[in-house]
C-alpha positions in Angstrom: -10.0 -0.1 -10.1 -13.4 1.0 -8.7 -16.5 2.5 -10.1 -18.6 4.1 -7.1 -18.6 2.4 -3.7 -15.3 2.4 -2.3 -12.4 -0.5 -2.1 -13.0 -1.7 1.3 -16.7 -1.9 1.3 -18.7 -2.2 -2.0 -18.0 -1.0 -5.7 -19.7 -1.4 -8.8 -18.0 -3.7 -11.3 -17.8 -4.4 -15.0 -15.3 -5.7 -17.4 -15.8 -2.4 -19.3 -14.9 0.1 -16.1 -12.2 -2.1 -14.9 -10.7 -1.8 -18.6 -11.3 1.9 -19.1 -9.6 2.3 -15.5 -6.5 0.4 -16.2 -6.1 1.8 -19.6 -6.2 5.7 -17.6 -3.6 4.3 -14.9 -1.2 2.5 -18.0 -1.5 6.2 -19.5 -1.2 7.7 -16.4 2.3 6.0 -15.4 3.2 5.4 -18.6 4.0 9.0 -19.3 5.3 9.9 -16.2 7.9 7.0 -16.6 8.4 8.5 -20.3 9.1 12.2 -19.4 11.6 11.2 -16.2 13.5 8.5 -18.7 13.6 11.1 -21.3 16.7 11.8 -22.9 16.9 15.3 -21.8 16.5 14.5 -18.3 18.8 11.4 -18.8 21.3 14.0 -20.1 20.8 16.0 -17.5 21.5 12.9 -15.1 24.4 13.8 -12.0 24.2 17.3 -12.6 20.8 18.1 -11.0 21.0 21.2 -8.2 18.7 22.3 -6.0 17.2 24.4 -8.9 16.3 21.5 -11.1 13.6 20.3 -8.6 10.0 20.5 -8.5 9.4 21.1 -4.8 5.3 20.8 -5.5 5.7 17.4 -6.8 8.6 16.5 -4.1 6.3 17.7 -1.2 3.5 15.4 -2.8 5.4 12.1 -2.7 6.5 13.3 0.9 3.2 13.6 1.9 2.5 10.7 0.2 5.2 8.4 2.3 4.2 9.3 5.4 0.7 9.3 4.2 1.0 5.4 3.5 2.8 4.6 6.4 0.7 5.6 8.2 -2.4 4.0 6.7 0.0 0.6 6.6 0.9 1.0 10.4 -2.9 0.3 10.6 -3.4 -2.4 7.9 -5.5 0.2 6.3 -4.2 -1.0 2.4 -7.5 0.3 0.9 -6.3 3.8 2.2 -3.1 3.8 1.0 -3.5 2.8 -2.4 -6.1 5.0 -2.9 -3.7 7.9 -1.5 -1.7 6.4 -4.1 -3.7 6.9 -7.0 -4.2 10.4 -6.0 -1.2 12.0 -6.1 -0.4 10.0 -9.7 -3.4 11.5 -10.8 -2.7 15.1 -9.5 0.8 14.6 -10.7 0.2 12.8 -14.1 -3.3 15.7 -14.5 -2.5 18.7 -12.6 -5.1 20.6 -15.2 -4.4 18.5 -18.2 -4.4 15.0 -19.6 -0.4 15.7 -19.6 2.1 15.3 -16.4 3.8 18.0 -15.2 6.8 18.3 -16.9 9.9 19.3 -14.4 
C-alpha cells in the first residue's frame, strides 16, 4: 500500500503505514466476502431475479473490468490496481466503515 506519492513513481514508506494499510484492505475484503457468503444470501443461492441485484454496485465492477483492461492493454498495472482499490473502497465504505449490504 502507499502513503503519499503514488505507486509508479515515489511513495513514502514505513512498516507502520504499510501495516495500518493492510489491516484497512483485510477489513475491507474481509467483510465484503462475509456479507456475500452469508447464510442469508447463501439461502437465497439459485433463486436470485433481476430484483435481487444491486445495479450501483454491478455498474461499478463493470466499470471496473473495462477500466483494468484497459489500463492492462497498456502495461499500466499501477493504474489498475489502484482502480481496484477504489471501487472496494467505495463499495466496502460507501458513507460508512460498513459495505453495502445488497
Amino acid at each position: 500500500m502507499r502513503n503519499g506519492g503514488s505507486l509508479a513513481d515515489d511513495a513514502d514508506y514505513s512498516e507502520e503505514e504499510l501495516a495500518v494499510s493492510y489491516r484497512v484492505l483485510a477489513d475491507q475484503v474481509g467483510n465484503l466476502l462475509s456479507r456475500i457468503a452469508s447464510p442469508k444470501v447463501l439461502k437465497k443461492m439459485g433463486t436470485f431475479d433481476d430484483g435481487d441485484r444491486d445495479i450501483e454496485v454491478e455498474e461499478k465492477l463493470n466499470d471496473l473490468r473495462d477500466r483494468v483492461c484497459g489500463a492492462m492493454e497498456v502495461f499500466a498495472g499501477t493504474r489498475a490496481c489502484e482502480s481496484i482499490l477504489e471501487v472496494v473502497s467505495t463499495v466496502c465504505h460507501p458513507q460508512s466503515s460498513q459495505c453495502s449490504s445488497t
